[in-house]
C-alpha positions as CSV (number, residue, x, y, z in Angstrom):
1,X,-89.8,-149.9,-16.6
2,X,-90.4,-147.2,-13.8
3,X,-87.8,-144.5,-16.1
4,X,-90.2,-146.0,-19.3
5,X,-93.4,-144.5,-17.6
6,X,-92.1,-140.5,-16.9
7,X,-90.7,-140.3,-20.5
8,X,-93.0,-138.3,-22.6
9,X,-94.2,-139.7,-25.4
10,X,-94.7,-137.0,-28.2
11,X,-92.7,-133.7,-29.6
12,X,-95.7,-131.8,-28.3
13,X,-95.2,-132.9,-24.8
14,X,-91.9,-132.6,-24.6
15,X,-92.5,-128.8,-25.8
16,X,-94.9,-128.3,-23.3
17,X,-92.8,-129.4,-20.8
18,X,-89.9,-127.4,-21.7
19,X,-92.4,-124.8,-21.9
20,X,-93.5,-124.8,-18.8
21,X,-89.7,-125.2,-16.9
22,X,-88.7,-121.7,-19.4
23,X,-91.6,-120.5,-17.4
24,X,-90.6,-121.6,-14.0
25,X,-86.8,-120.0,-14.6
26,X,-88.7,-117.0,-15.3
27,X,-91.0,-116.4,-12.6
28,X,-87.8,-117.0,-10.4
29,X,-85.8,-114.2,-12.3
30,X,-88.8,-112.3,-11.5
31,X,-89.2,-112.9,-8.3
32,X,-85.2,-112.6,-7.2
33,X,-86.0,-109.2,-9.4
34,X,-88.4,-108.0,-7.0
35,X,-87.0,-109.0,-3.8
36,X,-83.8,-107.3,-4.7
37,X,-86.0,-104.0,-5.0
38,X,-87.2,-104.5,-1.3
39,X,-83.2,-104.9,-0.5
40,X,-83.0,-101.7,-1.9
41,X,-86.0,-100.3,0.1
42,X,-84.4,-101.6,3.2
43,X,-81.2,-100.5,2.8
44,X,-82.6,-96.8,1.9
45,X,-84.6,-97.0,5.2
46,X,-81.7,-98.0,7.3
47,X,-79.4,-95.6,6.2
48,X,-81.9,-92.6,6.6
49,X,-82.7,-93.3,10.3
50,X,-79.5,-95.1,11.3
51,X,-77.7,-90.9,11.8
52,X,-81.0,-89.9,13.5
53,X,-81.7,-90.3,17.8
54,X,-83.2,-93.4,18.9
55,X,-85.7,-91.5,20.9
56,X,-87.6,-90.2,18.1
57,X,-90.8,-91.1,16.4
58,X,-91.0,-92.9,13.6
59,X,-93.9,-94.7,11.6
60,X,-93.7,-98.5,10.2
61,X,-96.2,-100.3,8.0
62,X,-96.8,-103.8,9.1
63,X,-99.3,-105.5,7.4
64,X,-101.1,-102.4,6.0
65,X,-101.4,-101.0,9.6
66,X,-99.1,-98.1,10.3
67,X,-97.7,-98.4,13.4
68,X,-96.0,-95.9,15.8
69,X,-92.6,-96.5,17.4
70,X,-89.4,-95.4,18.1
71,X,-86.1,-95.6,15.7
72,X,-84.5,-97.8,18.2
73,X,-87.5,-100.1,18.4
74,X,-87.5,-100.3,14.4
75,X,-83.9,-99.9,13.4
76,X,-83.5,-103.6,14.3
77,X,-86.6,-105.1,12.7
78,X,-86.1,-103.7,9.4
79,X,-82.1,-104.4,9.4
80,X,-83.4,-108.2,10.3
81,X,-86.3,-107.9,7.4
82,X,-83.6,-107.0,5.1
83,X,-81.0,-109.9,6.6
84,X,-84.0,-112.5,5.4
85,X,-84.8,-111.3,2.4
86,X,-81.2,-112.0,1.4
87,X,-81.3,-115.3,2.4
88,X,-84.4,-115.8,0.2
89,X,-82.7,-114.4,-2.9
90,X,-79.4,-116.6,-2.1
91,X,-82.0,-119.6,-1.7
92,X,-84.0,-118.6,-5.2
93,X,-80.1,-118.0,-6.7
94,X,-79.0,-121.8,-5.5
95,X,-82.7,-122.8,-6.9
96,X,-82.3,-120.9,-9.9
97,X,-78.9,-122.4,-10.7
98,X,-80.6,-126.0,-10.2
99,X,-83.2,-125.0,-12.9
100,X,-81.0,-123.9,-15.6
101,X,-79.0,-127.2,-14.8
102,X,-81.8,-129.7,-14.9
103,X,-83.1,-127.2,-18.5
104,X,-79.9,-127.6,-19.9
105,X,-79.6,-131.7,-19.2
106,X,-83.4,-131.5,-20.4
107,X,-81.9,-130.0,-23.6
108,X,-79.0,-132.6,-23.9
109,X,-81.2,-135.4,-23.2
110,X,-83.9,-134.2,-26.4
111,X,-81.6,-132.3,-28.3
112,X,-83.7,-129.0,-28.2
113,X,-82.0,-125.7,-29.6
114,X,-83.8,-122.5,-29.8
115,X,-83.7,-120.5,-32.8
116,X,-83.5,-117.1,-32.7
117,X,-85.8,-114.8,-34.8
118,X,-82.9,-113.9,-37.5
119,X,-82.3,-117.8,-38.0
120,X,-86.0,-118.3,-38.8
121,X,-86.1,-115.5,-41.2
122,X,-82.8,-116.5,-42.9
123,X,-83.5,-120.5,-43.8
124,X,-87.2,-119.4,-45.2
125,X,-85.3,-117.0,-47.7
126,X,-87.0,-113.6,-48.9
127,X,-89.4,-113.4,-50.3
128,X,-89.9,-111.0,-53.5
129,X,-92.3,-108.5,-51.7
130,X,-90.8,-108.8,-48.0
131,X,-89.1,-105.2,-48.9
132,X,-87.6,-103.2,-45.8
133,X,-89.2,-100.1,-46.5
134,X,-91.4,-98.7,-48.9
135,X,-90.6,-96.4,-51.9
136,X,-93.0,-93.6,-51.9
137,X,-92.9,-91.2,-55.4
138,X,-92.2,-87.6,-54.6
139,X,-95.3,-85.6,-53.2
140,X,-96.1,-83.4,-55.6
141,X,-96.6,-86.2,-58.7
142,X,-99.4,-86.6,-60.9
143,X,-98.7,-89.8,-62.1
């Protein structure tokens, strides 16, 4: 009776709960999206001071406070930042992979199938005035 309870009741709540896991596989893609940038930003960073001496200067933002310090002080750091932010993304992949799973068995289980816009279009038929483009006489005409 437990399984009875959780089981939506209506089309619409099943559509806003499908809804709403679409929405949770997207705000992963965008957030894997995002940290893969910073990857990129790391990896940019690391490679322009990795030739240079550890003695000299260099400037780090941490927390919106730039900070002064040495390359060999922040080589390390920012090789470790990067390090974690690509266990995050590997975590969000292994999450993401869980998502699409339990989307598709959601899909199985209420036999959901997306149309795409061309389907649509095709089983309502044309209509007569749903032209392509429009036929325009030539520009000099009278009539």
């Amino acid at each position: 009776m437990a399984a009875k309870a959780e089981e939506p009741i209506n089309e619409q709540a099943i559509a806003n709960i499908y809804s709403a896991m679409r929405s949770e596989i997207t705000q992963i893609y965008s957030k894997i999206t995002e940290l893969e940038m910073e990857v990129s930003e790391h990896s940019l960073v690391i490679n322009a001071i990795q030739p240079l001496d550890p003695a000299r200067r260099c400037y780090r933002m941490i927390g919106g406070v730039l900070v002064e310090r040495t390359i060999k002080e922040v080589l390390p750091a920012v090789q470790r930042n990067e390090e974690g932010i690509e266990e995050v993304i590997a975590r969000l992949n292994e999450a993401l992979e869980k998502k699409k799973k339990e989307i598709s068995d959601f899909e199985a289980k209420y036999k959901i199938s997306i149309r795409k816009p061309d389907e649509v279009r095709e089983e309502g038929g044309r209509k007569e005035g749903s032209a392509q483009g429009v036929l325009v006489g030539p520009a000099g005409s009278n009539e």
